[in-house]
LOZAPA-860434 format. One record per residue: y, x, z of N, C-alpha, C in turn; residue in three letters; chain; residue number from 1. Coordinates in steps of 0.05 Angstrom, whole numbers, padded with zeros to 5 digits. Layout:
! LOZAPA-860434
<rec <Y; X; Z>; <Y; X; Z>; <Y; X; Z>; Ala; A; NUM>
...
This chain:
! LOZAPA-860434
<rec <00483; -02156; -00670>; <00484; -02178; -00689>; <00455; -02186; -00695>; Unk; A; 1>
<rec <00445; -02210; -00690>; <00415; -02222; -00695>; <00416; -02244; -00706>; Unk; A; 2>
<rec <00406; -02253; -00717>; <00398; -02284; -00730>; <00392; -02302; -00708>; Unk; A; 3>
<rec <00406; -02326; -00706>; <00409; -02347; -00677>; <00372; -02352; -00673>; Unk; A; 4>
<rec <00354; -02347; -00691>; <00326; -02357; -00676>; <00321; -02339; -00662>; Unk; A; 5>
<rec <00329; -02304; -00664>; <00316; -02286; -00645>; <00333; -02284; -00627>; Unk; A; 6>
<rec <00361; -02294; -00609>; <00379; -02293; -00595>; <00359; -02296; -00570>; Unk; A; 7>
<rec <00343; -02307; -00566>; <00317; -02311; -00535>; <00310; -02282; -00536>; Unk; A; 8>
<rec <00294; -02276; -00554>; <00286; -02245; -00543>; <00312; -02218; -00541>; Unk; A; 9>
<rec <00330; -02212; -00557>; <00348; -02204; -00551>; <00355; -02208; -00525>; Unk; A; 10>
<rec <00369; -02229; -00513>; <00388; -02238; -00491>; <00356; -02228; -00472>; Unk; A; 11>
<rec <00330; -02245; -00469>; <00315; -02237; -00449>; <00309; -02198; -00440>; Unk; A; 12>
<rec <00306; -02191; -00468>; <00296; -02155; -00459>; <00323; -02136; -00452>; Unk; A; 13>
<rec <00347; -02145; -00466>; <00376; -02127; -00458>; <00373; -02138; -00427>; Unk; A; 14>
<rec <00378; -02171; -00415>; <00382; -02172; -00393>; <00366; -02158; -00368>; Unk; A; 15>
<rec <00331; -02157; -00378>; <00315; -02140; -00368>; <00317; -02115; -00358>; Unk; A; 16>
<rec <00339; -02101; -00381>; <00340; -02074; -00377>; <00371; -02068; -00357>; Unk; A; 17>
<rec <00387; -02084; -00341>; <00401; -02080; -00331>; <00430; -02095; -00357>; Unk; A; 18>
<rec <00424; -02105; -00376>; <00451; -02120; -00389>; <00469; -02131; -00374>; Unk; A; 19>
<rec <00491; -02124; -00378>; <00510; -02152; -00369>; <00527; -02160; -00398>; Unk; A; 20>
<rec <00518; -02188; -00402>; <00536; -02198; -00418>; <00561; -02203; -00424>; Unk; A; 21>
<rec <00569; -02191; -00446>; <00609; -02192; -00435>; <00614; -02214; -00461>; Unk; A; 22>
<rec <00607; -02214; -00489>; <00618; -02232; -00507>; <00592; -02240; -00521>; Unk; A; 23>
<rec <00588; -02271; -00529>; <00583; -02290; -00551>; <00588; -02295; -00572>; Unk; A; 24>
<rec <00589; -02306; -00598>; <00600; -02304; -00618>; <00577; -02318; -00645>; Unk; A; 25>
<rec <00583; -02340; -00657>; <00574; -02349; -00670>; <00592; -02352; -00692>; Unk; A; 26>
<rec <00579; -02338; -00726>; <00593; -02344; -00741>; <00578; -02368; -00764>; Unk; A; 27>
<rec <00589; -02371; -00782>; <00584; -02395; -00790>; <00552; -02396; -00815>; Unk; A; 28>
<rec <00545; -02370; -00822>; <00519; -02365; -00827>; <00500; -02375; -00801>; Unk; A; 29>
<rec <00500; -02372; -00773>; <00484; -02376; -00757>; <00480; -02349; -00740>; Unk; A; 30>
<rec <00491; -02328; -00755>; <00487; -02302; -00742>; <00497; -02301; -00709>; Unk; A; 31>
<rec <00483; -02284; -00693>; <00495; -02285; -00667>; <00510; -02252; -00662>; Unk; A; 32>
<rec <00531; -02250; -00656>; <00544; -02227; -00645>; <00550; -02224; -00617>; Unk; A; 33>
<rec <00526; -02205; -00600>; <00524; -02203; -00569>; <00532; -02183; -00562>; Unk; A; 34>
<rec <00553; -02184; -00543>; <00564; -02157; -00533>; <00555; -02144; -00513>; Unk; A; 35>
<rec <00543; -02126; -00507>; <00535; -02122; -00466>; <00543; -02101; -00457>; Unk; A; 36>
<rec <00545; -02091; -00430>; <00558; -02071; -00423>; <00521; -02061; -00408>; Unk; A; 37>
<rec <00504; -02037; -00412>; <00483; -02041; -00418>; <00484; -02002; -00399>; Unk; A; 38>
<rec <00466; -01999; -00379>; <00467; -01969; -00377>; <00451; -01956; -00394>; Unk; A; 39>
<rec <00452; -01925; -00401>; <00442; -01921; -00423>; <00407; -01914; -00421>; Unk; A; 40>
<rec <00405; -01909; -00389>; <00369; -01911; -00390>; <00360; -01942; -00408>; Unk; A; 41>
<rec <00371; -01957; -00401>; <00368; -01985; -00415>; <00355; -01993; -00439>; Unk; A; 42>
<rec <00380; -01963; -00460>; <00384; -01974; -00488>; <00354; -01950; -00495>; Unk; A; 43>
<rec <00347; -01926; -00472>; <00321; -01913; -00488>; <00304; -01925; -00503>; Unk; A; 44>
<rec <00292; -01943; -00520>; <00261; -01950; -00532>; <00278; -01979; -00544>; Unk; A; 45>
<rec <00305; -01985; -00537>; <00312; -02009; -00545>; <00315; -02021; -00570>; Unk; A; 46>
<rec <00322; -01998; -00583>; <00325; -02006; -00612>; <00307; -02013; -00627>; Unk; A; 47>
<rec <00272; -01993; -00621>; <00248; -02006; -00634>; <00231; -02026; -00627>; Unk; A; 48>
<rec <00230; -02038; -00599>; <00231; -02060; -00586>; <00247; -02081; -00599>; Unk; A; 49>
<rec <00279; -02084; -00600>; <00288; -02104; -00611>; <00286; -02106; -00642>; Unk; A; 50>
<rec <00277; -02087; -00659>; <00275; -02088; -00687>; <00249; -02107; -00694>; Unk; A; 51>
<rec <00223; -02100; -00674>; <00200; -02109; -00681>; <00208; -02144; -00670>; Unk; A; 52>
<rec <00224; -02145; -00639>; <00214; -02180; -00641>; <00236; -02189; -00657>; Unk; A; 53>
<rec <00254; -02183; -00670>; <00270; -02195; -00682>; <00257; -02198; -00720>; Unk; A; 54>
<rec <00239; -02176; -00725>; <00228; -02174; -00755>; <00246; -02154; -00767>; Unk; A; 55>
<rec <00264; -02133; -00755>; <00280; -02116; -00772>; <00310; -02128; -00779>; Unk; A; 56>
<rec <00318; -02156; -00768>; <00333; -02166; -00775>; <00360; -02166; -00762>; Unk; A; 57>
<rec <00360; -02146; -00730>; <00378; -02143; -00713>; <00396; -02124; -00714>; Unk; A; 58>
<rec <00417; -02114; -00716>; <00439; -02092; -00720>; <00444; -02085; -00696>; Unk; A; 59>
<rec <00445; -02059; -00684>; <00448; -02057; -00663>; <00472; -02030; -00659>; Unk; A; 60>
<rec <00485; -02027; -00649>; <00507; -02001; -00649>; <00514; -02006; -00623>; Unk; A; 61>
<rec <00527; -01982; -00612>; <00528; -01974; -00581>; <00556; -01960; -00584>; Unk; A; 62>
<rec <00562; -01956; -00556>; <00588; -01934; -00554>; <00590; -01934; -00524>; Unk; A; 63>
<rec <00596; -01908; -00525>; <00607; -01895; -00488>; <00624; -01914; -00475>; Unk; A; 64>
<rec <00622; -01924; -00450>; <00637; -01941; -00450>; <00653; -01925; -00415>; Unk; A; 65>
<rec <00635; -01920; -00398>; <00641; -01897; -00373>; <00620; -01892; -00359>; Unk; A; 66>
<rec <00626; -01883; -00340>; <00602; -01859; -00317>; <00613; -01893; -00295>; Unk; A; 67>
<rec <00579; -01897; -00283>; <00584; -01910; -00262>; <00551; -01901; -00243>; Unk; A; 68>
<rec <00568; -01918; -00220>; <00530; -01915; -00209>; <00509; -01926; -00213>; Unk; A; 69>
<rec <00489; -01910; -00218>; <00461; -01928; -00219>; <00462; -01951; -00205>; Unk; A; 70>
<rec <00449; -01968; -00218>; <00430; -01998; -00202>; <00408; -02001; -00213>; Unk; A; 71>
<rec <00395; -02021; -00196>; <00365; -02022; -00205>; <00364; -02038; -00225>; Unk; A; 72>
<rec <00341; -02031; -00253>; <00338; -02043; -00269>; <00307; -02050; -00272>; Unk; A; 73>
<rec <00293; -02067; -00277>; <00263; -02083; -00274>; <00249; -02066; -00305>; Unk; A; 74>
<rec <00239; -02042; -00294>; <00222; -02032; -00306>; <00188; -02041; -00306>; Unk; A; 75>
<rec <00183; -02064; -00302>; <00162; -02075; -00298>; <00146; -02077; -00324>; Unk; A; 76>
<rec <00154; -02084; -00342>; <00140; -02082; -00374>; <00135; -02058; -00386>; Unk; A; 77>
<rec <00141; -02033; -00372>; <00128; -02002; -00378>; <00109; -02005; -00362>; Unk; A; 78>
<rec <00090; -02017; -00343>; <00067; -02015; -00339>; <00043; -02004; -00355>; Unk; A; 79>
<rec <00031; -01983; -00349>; <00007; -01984; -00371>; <-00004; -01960; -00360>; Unk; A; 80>
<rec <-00027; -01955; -00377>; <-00047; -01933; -00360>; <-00054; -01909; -00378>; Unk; A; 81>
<rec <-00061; -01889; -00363>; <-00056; -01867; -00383>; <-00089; -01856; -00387>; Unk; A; 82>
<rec <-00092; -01843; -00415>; <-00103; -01822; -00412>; <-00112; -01792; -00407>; Unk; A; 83>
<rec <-00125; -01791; -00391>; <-00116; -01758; -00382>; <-00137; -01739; -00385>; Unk; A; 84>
<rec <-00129; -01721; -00403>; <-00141; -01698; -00399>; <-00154; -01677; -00376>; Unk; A; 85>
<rec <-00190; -01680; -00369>; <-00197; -01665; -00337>; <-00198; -01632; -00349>; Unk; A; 86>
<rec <-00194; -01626; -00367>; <-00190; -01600; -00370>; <-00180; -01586; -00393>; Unk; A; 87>
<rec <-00176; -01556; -00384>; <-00155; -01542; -00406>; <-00182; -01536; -00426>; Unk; A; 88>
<rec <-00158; -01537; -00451>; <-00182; -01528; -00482>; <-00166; -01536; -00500>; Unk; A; 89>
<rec <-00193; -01531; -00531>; <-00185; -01552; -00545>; <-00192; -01577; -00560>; Unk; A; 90>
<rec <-00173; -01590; -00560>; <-00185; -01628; -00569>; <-00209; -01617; -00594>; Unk; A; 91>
<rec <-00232; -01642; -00595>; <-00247; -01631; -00614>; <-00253; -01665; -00616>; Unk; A; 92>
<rec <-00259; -01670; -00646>; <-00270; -01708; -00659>; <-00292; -01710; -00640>; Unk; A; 93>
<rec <-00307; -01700; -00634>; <-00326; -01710; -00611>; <-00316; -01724; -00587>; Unk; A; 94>
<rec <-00302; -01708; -00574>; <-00295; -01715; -00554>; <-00272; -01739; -00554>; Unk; A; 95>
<rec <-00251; -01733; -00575>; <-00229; -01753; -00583>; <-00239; -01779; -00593>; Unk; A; 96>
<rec <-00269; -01776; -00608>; <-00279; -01808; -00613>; <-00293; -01826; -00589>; Unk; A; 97>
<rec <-00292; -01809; -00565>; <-00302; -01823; -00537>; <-00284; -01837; -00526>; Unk; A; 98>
<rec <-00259; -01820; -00525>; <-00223; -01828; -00519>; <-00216; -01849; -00534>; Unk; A; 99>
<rec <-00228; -01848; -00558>; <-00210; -01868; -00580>; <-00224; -01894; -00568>; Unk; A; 100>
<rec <-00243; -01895; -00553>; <-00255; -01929; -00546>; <-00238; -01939; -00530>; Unk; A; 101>
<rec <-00234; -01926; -00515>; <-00214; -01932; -00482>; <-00182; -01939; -00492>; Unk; A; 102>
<rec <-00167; -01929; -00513>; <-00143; -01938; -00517>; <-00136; -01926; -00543>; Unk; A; 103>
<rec <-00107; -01915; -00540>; <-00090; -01897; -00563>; <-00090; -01874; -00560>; Unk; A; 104>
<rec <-00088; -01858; -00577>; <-00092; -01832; -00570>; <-00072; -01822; -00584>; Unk; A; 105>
<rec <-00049; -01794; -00567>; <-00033; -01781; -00577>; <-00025; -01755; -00586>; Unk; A; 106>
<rec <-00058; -01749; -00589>; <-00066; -01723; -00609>; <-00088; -01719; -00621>; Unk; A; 107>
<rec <-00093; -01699; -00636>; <-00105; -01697; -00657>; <-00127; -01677; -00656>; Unk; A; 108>
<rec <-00153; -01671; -00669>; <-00166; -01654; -00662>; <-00159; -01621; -00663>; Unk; A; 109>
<rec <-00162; -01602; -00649>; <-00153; -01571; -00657>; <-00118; -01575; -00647>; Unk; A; 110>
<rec <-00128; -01586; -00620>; <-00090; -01584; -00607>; <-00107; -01576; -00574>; Unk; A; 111>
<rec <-00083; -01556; -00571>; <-00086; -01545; -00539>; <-00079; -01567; -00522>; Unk; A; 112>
<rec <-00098; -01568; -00502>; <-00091; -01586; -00474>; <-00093; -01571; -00454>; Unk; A; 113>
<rec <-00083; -01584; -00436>; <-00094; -01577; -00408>; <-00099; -01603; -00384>; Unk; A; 114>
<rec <-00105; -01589; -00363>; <-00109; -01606; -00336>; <-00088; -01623; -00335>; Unk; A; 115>
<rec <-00079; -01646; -00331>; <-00065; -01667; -00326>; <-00042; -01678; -00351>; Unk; A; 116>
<rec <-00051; -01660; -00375>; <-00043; -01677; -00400>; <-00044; -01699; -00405>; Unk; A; 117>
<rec <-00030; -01716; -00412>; <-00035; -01748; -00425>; <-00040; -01746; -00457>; Unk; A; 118>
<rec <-00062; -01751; -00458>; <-00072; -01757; -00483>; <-00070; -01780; -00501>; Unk; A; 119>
<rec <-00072; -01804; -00480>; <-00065; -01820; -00498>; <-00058; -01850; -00477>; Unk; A; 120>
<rec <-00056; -01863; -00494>; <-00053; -01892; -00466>; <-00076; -01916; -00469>; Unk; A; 121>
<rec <-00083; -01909; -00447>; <-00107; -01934; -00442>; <-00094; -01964; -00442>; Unk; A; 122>
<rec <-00121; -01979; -00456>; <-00117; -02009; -00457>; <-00110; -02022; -00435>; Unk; A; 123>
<rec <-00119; -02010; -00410>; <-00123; -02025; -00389>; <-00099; -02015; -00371>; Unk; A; 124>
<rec <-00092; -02026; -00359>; <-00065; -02020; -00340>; <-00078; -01993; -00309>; Unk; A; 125>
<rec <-00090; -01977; -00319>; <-00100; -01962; -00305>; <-00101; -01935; -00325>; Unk; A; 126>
<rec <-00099; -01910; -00300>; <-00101; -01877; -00312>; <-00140; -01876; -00310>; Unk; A; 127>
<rec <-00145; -01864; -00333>; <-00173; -01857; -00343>; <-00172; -01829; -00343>; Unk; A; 128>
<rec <-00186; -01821; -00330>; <-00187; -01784; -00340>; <-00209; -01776; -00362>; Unk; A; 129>
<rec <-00202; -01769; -00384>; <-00224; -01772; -00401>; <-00229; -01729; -00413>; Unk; A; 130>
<rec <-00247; -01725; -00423>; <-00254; -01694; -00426>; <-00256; -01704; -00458>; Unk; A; 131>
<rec <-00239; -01684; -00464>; <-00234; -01694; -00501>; <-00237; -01665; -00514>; Unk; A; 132>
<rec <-00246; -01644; -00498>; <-00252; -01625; -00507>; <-00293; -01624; -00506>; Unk; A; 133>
<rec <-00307; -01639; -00492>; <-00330; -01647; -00496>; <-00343; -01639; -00525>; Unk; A; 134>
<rec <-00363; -01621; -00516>; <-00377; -01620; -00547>; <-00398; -01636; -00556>; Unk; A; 135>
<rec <-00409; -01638; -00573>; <-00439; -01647; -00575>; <-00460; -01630; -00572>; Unk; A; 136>
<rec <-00480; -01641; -00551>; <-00505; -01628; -00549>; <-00522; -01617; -00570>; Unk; A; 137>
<rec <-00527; -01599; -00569>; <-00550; -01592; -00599>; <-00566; -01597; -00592>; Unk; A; 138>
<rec <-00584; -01596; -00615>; <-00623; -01600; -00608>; <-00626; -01601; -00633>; Unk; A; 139>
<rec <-00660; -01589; -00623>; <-00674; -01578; -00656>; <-00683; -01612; -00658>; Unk; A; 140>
<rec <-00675; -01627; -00651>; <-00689; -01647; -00660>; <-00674; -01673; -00677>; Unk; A; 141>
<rec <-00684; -01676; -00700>; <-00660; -01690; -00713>; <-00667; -01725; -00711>; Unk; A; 142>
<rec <-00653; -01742; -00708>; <-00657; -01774; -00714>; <-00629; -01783; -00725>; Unk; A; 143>
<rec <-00648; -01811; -00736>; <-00623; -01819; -00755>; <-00598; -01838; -00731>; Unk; A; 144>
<rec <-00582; -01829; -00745>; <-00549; -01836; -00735>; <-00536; -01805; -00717>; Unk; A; 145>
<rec <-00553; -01790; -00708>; <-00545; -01768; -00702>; <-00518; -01750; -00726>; Unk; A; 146>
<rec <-00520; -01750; -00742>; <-00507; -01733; -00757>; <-00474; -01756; -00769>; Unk; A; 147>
<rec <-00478; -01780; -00763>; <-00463; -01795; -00780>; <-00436; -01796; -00777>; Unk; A; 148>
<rec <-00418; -01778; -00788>; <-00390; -01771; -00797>; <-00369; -01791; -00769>; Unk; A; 149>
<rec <-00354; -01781; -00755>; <-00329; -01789; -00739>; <-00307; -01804; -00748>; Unk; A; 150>
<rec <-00306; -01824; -00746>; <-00283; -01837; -00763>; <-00258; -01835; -00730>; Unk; A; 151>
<rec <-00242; -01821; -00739>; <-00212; -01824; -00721>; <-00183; -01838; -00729>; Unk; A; 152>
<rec <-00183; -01854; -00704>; <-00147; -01861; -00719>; <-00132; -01843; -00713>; Unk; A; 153>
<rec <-00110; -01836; -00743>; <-00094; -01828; -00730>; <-00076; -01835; -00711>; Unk; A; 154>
<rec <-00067; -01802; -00686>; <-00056; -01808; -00672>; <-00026; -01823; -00665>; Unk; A; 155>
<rec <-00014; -01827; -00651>; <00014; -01840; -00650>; <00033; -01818; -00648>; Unk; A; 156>
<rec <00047; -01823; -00667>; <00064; -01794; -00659>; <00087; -01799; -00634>; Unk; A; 157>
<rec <00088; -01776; -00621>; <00107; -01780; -00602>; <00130; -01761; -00602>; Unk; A; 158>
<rec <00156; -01783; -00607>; <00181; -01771; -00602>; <00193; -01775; -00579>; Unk; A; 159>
<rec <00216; -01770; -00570>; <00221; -01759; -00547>; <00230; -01786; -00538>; Unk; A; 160>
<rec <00242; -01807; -00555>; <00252; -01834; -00552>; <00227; -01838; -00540>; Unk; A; 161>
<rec <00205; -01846; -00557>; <00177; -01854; -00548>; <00175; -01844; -00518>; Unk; A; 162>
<rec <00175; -01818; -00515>; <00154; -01808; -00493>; <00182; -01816; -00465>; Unk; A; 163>
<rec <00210; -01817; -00463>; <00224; -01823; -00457>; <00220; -01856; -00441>; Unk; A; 164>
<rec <00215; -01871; -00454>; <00203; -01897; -00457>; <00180; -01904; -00443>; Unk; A; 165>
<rec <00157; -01890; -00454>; <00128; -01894; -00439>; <00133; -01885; -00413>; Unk; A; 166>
<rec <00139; -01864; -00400>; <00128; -01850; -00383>; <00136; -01861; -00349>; Unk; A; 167>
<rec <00118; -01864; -00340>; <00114; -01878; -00317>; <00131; -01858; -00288>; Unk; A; 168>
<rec <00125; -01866; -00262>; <00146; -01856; -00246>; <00124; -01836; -00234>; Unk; A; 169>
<rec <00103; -01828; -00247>; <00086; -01802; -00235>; <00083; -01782; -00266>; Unk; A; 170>
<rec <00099; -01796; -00275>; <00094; -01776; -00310>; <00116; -01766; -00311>; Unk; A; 171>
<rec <00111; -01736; -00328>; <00142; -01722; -00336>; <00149; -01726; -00372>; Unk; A; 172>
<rec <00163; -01714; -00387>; <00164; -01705; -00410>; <00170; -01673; -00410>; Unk; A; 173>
<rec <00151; -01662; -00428>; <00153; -01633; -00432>; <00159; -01632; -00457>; Unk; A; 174>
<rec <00190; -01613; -00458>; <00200; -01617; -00489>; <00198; -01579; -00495>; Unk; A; 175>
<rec <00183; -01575; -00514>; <00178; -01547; -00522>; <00196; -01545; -00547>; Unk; A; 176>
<rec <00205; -01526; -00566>; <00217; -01520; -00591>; <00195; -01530; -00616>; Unk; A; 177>
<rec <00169; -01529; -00603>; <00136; -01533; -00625>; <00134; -01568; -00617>; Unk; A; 178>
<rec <00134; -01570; -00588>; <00123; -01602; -00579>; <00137; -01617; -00562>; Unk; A; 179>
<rec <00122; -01648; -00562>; <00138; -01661; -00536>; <00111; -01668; -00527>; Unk; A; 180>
<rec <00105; -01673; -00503>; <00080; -01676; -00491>; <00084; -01692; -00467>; Unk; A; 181>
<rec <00076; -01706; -00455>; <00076; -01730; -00433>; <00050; -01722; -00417>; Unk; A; 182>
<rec <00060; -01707; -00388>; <00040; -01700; -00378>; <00044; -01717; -00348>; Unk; A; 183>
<rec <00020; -01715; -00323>; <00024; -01723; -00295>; <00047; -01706; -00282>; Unk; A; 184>
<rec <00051; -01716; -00266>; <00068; -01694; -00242>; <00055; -01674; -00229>; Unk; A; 185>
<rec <00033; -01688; -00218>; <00014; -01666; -00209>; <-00013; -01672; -00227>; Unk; A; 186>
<rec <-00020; -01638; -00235>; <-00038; -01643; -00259>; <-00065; -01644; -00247>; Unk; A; 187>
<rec <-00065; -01628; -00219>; <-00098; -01633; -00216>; <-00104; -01661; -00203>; Unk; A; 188>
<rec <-00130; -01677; -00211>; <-00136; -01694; -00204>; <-00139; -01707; -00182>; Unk; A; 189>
<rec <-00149; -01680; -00168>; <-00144; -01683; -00132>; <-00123; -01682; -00113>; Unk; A; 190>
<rec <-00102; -01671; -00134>; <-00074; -01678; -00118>; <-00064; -01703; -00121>; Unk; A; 191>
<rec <-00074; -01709; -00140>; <-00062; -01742; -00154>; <-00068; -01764; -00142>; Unk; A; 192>
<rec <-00105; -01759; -00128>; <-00117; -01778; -00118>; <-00112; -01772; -00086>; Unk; A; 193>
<rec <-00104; -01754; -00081>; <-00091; -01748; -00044>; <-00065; -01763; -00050>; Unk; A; 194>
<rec <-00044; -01770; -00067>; <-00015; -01774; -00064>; <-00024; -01799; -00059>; Unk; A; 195>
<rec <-00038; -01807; -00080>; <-00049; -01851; -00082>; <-00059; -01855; -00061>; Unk; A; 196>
<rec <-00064; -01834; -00046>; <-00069; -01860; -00015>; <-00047; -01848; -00009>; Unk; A; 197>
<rec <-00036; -01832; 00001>; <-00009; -01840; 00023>; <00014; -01853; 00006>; Unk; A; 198>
């Protein structure tokens, strides 16, 4: 159920995701009532997607409807690029405020990583391997701006809907009882960059 001005983005992102439209329905407020028969990879990330282009204004409820076969659905708008962790440790504001230029970041300082972690998601539609365990150099020698305090955003938290959603067709989800973590398939770099050419 959506308000007839957001009925475009509704009808465009369900149909995106493999929708088929079964019912219409206009009642006399203007409200729209859309029915679809929708597979359920579809409905993963759907609900916070349609809440934001609609403004919070969209009702959405689901139900089992049967088991059929996959078809292809145009995953083309999950495009995006990751950040990746080049080695195991732990995150430290140094290194996470180098990361934080390049995109979003999906942890926090004093968290275990390793080799082919996703840290966070780059702006740019490309994987960045970034070292977020990087310390700062010492030296007996002091100048000004050297010492001047790390400002970090916080990170995005990631739930399993989320990481479900993001993760690309060379990314996994690792669901622990402590975490959920979005890592590569293959973690070392060099396997990653042997698969991309063949």
């Amino acid at each position: 159920d959506v308000p007839s001005e957001h009925q475009g983005a509704v009808i465009e992102e369900v149909g995106r995701r493999g929708g088929e439209l079964l019912q219409m329905d206009t009642d006399s407020r203007g409200e729209m009532h859309i029915e679809y028969l929708i597979p359920t990879r579809g409905l993963i990330g759907l609900k916070n997607l349609l809440l934001t282009r609609t403004r919070g204004t969209a009702i959405i409820n689901n139900l089992f409807n049967s088991y059929k076969t996959v078809h292809d659905i145009d995953l083309r708008g999950n495009e995006h690029g990751s950040l990746i962790a080049t080695e195991s440790g732990v995150s430290n504001a140094y290194g996470l405020n180098n990361a934080q230029e390049r995109g979003i970041l999906f942890i926090a300082p004093a968290v275990e990583v390793y080799e082919g972690m996703v840290v966070g998601k780059n702006a740019l539609d490309n994987d960045i391997e970034v070292n977020i365990n990087r310390t700062k150099k010492l030296t007996n020698m002091r100048s000004s701006g050297n010492d001047d305090a790390l400002i970090l955003t916080p990170p995005k938290e990631i739930t399993l809907d989320f990481a479900l959603e993001y993760i690309g067709p060379d990314e996994l989800v690792e669901v622990t009882p402590l975490n959920i973590r979005i890592r590569k398939r293959l973690l070392n770099a060099n396997d990653r960059k042997r698969a991309g050419r063949n």
